[in-house]
C-alpha positions in Angstrom: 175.1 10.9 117.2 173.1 7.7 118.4 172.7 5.5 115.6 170.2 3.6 117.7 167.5 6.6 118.3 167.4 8.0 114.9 165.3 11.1 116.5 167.5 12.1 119.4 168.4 15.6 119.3 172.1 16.0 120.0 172.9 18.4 123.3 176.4 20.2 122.7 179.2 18.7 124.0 181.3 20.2 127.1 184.1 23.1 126.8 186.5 21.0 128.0 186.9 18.0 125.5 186.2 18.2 122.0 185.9 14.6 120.8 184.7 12.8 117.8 180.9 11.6 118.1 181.9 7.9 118.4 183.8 9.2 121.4 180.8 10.0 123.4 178.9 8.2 125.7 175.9 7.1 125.4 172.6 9.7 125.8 170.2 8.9 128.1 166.6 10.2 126.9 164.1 10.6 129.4 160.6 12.8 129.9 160.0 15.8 131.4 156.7 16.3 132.6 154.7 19.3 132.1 155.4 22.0 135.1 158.6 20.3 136.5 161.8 22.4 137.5 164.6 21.4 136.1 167.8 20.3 137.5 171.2 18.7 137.8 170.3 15.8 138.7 167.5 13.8 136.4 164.6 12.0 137.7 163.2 8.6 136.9 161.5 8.3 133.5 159.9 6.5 130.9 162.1 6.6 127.6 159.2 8.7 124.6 160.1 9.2 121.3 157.0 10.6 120.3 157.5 14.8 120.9 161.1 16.2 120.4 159.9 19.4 121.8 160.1 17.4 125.5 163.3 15.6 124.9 166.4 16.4 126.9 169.5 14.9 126.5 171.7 14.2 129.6 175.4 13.8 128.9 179.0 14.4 130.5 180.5 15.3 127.3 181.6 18.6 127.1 179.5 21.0 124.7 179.9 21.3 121.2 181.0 24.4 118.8 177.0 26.5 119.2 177.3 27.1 115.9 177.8 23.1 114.9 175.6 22.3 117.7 172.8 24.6 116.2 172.9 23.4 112.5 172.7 19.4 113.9 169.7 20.7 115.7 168.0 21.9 113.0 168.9 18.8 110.5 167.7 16.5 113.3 163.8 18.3 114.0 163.9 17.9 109.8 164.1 14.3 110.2 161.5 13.9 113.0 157.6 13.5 111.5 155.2 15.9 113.0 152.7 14.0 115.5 149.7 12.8 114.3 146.2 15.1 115.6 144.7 13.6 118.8 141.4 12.8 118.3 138.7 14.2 120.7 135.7 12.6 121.8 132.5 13.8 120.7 130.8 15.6 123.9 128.1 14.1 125.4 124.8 16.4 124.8 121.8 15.7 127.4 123.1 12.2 127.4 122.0 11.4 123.8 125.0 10.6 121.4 125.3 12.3 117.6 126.4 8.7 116.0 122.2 7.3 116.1 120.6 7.3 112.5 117.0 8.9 112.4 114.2 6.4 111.9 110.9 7.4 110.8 107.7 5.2 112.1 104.3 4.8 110.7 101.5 6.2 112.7 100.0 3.5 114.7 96.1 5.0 114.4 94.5 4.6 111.2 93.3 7.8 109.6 90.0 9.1 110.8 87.4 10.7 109.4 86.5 11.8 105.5 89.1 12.1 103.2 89.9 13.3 99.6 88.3 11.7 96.9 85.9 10.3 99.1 82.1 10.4 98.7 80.1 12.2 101.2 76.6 11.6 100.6 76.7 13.5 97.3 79.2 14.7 97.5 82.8 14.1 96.1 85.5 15.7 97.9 87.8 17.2 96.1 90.7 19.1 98.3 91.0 19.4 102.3 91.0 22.7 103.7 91.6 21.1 107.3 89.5 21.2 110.6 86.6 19.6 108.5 86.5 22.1 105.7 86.5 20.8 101.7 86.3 21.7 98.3 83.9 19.8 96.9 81.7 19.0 94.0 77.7 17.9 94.2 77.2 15.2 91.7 78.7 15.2 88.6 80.6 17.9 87.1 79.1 20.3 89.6 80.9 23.5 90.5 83.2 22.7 93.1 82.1 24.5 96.9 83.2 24.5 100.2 81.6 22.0 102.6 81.6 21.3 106.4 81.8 17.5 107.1 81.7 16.7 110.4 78.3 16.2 112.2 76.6 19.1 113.9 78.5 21.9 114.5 77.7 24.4 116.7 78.0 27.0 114.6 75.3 26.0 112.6 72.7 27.2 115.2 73.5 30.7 115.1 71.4 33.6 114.1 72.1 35.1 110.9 74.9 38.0 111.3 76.0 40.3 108.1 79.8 38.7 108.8 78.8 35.2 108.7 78.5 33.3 105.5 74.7 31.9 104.9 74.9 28.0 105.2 72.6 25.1 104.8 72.1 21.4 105.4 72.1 19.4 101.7 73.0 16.3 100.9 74.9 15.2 104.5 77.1 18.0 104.3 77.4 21.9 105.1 77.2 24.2 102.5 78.5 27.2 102.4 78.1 29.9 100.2 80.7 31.3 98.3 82.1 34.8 99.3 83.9 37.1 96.9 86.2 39.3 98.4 89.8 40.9 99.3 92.0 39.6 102.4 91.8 41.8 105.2 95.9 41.5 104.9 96.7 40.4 101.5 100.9 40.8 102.8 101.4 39.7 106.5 104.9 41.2 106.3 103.2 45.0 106.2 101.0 46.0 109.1 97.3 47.2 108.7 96.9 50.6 108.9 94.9 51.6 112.8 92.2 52.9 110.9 91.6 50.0 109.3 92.4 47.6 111.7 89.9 49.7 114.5 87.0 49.3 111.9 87.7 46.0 111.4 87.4 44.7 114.9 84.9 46.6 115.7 82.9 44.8 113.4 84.0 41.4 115.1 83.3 42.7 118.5 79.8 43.0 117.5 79.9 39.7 116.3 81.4 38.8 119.3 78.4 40.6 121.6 76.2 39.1 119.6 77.4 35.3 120.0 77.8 36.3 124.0 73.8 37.4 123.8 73.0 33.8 122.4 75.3 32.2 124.7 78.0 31.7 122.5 81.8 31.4 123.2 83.9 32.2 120.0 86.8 29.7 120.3 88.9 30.1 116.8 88.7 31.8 114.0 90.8 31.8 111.1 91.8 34.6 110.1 93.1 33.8 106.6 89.1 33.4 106.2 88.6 37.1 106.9 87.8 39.5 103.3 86.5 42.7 102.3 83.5 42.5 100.5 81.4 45.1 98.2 79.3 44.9 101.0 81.5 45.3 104.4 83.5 42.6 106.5 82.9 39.0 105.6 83.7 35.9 107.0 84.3 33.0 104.4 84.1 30.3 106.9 81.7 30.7 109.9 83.9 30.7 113.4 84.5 27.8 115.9 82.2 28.5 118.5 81.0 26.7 121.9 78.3 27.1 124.6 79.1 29.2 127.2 80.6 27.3 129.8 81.8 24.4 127.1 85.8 23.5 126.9 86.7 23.4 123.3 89.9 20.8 123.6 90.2 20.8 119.7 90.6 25.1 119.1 94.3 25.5 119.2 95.3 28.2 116.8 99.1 29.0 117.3 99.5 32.5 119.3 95.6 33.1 118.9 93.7 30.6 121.0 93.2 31.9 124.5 95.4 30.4 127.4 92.3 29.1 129.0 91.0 27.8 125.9 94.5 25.8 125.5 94.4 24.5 129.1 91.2 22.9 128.6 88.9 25.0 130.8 85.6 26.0 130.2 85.5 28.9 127.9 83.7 32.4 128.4 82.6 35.4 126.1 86.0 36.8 126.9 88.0 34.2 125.4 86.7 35.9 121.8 88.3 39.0 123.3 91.4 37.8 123.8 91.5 36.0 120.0 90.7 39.2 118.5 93.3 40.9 120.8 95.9 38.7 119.6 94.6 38.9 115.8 94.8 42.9 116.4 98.3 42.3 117.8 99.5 40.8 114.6 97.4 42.9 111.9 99.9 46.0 113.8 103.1 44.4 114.6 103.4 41.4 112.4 103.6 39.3 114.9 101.7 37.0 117.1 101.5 37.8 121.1 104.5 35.9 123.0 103.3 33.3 125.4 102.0 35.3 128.8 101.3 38.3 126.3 103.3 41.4 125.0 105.1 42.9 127.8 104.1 46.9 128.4 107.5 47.9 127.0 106.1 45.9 124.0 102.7 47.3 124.2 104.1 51.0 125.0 106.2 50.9 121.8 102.7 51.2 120.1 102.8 54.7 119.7 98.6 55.1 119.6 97.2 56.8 122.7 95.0 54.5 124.0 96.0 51.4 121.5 98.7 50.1 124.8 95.5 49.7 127.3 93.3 48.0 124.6 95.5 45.3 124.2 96.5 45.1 127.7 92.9 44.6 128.5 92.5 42.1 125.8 95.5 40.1 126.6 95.2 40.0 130.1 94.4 36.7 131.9 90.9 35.4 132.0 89.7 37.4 135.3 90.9 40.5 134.2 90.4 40.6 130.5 87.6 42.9 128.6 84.4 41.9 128.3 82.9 42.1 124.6 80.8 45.1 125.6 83.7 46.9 127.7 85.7 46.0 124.3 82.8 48.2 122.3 83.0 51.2 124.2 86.7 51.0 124.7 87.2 51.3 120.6 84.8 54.3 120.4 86.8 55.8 122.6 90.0 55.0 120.2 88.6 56.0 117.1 85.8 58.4 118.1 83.7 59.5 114.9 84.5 63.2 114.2 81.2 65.2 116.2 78.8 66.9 113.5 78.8 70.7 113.1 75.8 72.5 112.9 74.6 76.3 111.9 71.9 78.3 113.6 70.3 81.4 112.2 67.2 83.0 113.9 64.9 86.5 113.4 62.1 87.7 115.1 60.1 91.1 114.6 57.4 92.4 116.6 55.0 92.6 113.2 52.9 95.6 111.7 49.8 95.4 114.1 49.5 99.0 116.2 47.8 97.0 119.1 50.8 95.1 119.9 53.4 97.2 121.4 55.6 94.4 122.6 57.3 91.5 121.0 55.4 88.6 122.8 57.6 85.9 120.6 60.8 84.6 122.0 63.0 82.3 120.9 66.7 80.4 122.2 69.3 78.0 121.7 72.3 76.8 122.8 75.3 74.8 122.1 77.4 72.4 124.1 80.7 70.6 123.7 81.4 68.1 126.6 84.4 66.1 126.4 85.6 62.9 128.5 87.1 59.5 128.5 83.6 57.9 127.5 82.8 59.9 124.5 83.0 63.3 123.1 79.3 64.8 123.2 77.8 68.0 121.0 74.5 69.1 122.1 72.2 71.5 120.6 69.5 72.8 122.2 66.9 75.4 120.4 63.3 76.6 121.1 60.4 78.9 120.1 57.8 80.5 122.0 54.8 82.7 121.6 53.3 84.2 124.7 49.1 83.6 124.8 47.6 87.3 122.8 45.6 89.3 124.7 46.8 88.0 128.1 48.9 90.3 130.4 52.3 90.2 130.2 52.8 87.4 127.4 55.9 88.3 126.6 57.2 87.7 130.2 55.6 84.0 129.9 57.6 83.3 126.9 61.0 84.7 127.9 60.7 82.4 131.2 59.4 79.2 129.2 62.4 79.6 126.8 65.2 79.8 129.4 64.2 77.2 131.5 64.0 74.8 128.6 67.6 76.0 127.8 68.8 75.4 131.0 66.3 72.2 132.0 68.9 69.0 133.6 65.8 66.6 132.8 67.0 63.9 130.6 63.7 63.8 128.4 62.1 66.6 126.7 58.8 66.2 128.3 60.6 67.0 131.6 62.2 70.1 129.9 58.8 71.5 128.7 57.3 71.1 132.5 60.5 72.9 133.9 59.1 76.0 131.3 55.8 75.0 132.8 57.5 75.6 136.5 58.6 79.0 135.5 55.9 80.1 133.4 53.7 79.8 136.4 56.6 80.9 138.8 57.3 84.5 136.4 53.8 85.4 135.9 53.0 85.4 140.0 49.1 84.7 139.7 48.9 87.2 136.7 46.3 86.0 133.5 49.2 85.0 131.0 50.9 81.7 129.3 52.5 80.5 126.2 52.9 77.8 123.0 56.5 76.4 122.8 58.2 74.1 120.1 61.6 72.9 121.6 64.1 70.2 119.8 66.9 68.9 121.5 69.9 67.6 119.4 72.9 65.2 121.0 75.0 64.0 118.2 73.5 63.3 115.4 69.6 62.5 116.5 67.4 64.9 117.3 63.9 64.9 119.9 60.7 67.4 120.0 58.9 68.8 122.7 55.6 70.8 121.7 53.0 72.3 123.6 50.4 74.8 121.1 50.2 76.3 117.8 54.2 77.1 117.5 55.3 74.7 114.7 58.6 72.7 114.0 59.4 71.6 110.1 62.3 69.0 109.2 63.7 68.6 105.9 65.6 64.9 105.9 66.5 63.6 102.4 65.5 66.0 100.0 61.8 66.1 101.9 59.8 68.8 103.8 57.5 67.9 106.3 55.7 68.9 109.4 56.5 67.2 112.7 54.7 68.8 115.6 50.8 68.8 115.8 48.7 72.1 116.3 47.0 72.0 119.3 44.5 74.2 118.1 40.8 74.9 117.6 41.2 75.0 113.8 43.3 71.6 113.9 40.8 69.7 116.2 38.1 70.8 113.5 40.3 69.5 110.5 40.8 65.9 112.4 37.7 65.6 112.5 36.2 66.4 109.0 34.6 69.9 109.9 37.3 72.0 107.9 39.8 71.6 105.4 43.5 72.7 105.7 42.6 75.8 103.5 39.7 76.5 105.6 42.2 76.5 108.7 44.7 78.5 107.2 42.5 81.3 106.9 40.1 81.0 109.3 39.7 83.7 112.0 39.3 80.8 115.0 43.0 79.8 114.2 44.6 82.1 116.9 42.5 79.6 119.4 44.8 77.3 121.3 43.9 74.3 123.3 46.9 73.9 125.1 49.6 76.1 126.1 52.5 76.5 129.3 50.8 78.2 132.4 47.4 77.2 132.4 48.3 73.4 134.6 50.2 73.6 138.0 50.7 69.7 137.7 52.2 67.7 134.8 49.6 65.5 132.5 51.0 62.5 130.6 50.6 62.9 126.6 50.1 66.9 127.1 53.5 67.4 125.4 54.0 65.6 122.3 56.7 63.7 121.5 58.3 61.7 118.2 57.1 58.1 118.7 61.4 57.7 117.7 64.2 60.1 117.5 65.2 61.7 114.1 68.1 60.8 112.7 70.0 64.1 111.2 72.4 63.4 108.3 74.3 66.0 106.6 72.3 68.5 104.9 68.9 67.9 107.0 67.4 71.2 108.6 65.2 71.7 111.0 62.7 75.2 111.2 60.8 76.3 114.4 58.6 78.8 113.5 55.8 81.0 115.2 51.7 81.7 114.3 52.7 84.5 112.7 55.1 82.9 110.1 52.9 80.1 109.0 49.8 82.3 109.1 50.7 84.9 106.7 53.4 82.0 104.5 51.7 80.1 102.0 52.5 76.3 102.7 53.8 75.4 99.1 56.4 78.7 99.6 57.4 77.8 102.9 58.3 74.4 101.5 60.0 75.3 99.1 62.3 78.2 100.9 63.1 75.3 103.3 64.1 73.0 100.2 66.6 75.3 98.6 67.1 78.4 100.1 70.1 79.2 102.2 69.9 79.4 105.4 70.0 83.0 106.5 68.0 83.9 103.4 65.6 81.0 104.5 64.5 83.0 108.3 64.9 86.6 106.2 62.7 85.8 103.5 59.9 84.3 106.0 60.1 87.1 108.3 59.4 89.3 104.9 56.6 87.8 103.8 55.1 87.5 106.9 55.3 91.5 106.7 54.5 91.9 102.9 51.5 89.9 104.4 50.3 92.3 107.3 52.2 90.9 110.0 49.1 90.7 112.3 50.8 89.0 114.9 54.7 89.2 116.1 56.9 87.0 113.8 59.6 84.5 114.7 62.0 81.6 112.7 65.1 79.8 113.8 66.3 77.5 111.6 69.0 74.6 112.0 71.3 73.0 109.0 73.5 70.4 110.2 76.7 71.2 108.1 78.9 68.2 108.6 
């Protein structure tokens, strides 16, 4: 072998000679480059030690014994040293180099504004709860409360609402009071229930119609600040608000301030919308809205009929987004309250008194359910009428009065009564006859009279009875005006005398039909009893009261009906009563 390259790899010789190694000639090394054909004939090249693997040896000595030539192969890639690692340069990256050490500057602006530990007037400050909030403590040793430093917010103008905290000016500071309560979402890792999270907001969209009616823009609000109180929804802190109209550079809430609001723009009554929209968002998801808001796969994932188009409406860009009182009828129409139920019972009896052949009393009513994408709507509609004794054909009167109050389209009961009127007039064709009628109409939950004569209407609402319609009477005239007691009335023969009744005007009069100065609210358990003359003629007050107090209601209308007739029964005898159930 070469003495002279120790890390030559030795070729084997020819067939032809087999010499000794000092006998050879001398190798010639040379490089092979990457891709190149070989051949019999070598080409120019520089002499490289460096990789054996790319060394060929060129010589005219015949080759070696394989097996001999193998074995000084192997001993000779022992004795070369594996190459050393090529280093590679670090990649460039956006043209900044990985080698630069981080240095950290000092701000350049002094720090503005109070700190903590400072003195505010008289007040030390104690912690900072950011965006000019503190902890602090009024003299010495004073309970430590949480103040508002910077000068006049706007906030501090508003009208008192029941989910803002009360505040005052004292001592060159805000003050505001302290408010005991539970976090709306004690674990932002688990989602509100919808329930919850619908009552909630609907709270803060009143708030938020309310700021709108004092020209108010709600900007931010933290909602960290937001607790459930013994008394409803609170706020802790009152909300960032500006005028209407106003930019508010300094409201940037991450994923909560509106885009608008970010950009600098004057800011509307819907920017609140789109705060609580986001605020919603993450009470449900756990998440805050992605920048340009949740795409409708997002929002469809929401499995909530009618939850995907709330939130689209409230994210949506300024033009398009809710307004705070589209955003108050839009969540009665996602959580609608459940409609009330209501039972009806009703008796009449022609009485005990030979001279009247024929029933002259009538009475109706009639239930609707109406449902559509505004709101789900129970109505209840009832009436009692008592055609005019000793005219012809009363009973005629009262049939017609009663079904065209049931079937009236005027949207007030005075109109209804008039339409009775109508067909009063229109049934009896020029004949002598007319009638008293006591009519409520119920939608929901609150209830409205119309009254024309002696029929009477009775309300029980919290554990009390009383009368709501007024006798238009003889006897009543003569007991407003001192001439005769209610006993003297009760029992006086002048108290069939009416002074109004259906039939006897062609053209409406105002204040002929009386009215409630306000609608009756119903709550569960009120009742409501329509009864004719000859029911609270022949019924002792005190008993009537007290059937309507405790009895149940089919026994209630039984037992009047029965001691109208224990009583006589003079005249015909009618009661429909009404118990709202749920």
């Amino acid at each position: 072998m070469d003495n002279d390259n120790p890390h030559a790899i030795p070729q084997p010789p020819s067939e032809a000679t087999e010499t000794a190694e000092t006998s050879l000639p001398p190798a010639t090394v040379f490089y092979v480059a990457p891709g190149a054909e070989e051949s019999d004939t070598p080409s120019e090249a520089s002499p490289v030690t460096e990789d054996p693997a790319i060394i060929r040896l060129e010589s005219e000595s015949p080759a070696p014994d394989p097996e001999e030539w193998a074995e000084e192969r192997q001993a000779a890639e022992a004795d070369v040293p594996s190459p050393a690692p090529e280093v590679q340069p670090a990649p460039a990256t956006g043209g900044v180099s990985n080698d630069l050490e981080e240095e950290v500057y000092a701000p350049s602006l002094p720090v503005q504004g109070p700190q903590v530990g400072q003195q505010v007037g008289n007040w030390h400050l104690q912690s900072d709860l950011g965006r000019g909030w503190f902890m602090a403590t009024e003299g010495e040793g004073g309970e430590a409360q949480m103040v508002y430093v910077r000068p006049d917010p706007a906030w501090a103008a508003l009208l008192a609402h029941r989910l803002l905290p009360h505040t005052e000016e004292r001592g060159g500071v805000q003050v505001v009071e302290a408010v005991e309560g539970q976090p709306v979402r004690p674990d932002p890792a688990h989602p509100l229930a919808l329930g919850d999270a619908a009552a909630h907001l609907t709270e803060l969209a009143r708030l938020l119609f309310a700021l709108e009616k004092q020209g108010y823009a709600l900007t931010d609000l933290d909602p960290a600040q937001l607790v459930w109180t013994e008394s409803g929804l609170k706020l802790r802190q009152p909300p960032r608000v500006v005028r209407l109209g106003e930019s508010d550079p300094a409201a940037l809430r991450d994923g909560l301030t509106a885009p608008e609001v970010m950009a600098g723009q004057p800011a509307g009554a819907t920017a609140g919308v789109y705060l609580l929209g986001a605020m919603l968002y993450g009470w449900l998801t756990g998440q805050t809205p992605p920048p340009g808001g949740p795409s409708t796969i997002e929002l469809a994932s929401l499995k909530t009929p009618g939850l995907p188009q709330l939130l689209a409406g409230m994210l949506a860009p300024a033009p398009a987004r809710t307004t705070p009182a589209e955003l108050l009828s839009a969540l009665k129409r996602l959580n609608p309250a459940p409609l009330p139920t209501y039972r009806v019972v009703a008796r009449t009896s022609v009485g005990l008194n030979p001279d009247r052949p024929a029933n002259e009393d009538a009475y109706g009513y009639q239930q609707q359910q109406v449902a559509s994408d505004q709101a789900d709507v129970l109505r209840l509609r009832a009436c009692v009428s008592d055609g005019m004794g000793g005219m012809a054909a009363g009973e005629v009167a009262s049939q017609a009065a009663v079904q065209a109050f049931l079937a009236s389209d005027k949207p007030d009961l005075p109109g209804m009564v008039w339409d009775a009127n109508a067909a009063v007039l229109e049934a009896m064709n020029g004949r002598d006859g007319g009638c008293t009628i006591s009519g409520v109409d119920i939608v929901g939950t609150t209830m409205q009279l119309g009254h024309v004569g002696d029929t009477r209407a009775y309300v029980r609402l919290d554990g009390e009875v009383s009368q709501i319609s007024k006798d238009h009477s003889f006897v009543a005239a003569m007991v407003a005006s001192g001439q005769m007691t209610p006993e003297e009335a009760q029992v006086s023969p002048e108290r069939n005398k009416v002074l109004r009744s259906l039939g006897s005007l062609r053209q409406p009069q105002p204040d002929y039909v009386q009215t409630l100065p306000e609608p009756l609210t119903l709550a569960v358990g009120s009742r409501v009893l329509l009864v004719s003359d000859g029911v609270w003629g022949e019924v002792e007050p005190a008993t009537l009261t007290e059937l309507l107090q405790s009895a149940d209601l089919q026994e209630l209308v039984d037992r009047l009906v029965q001691l109208s007739l224990d009583a006589g029964a003079p005249d015909n005898v009618t009661a429909l009563a009404i118990e709202r159930l749920s």
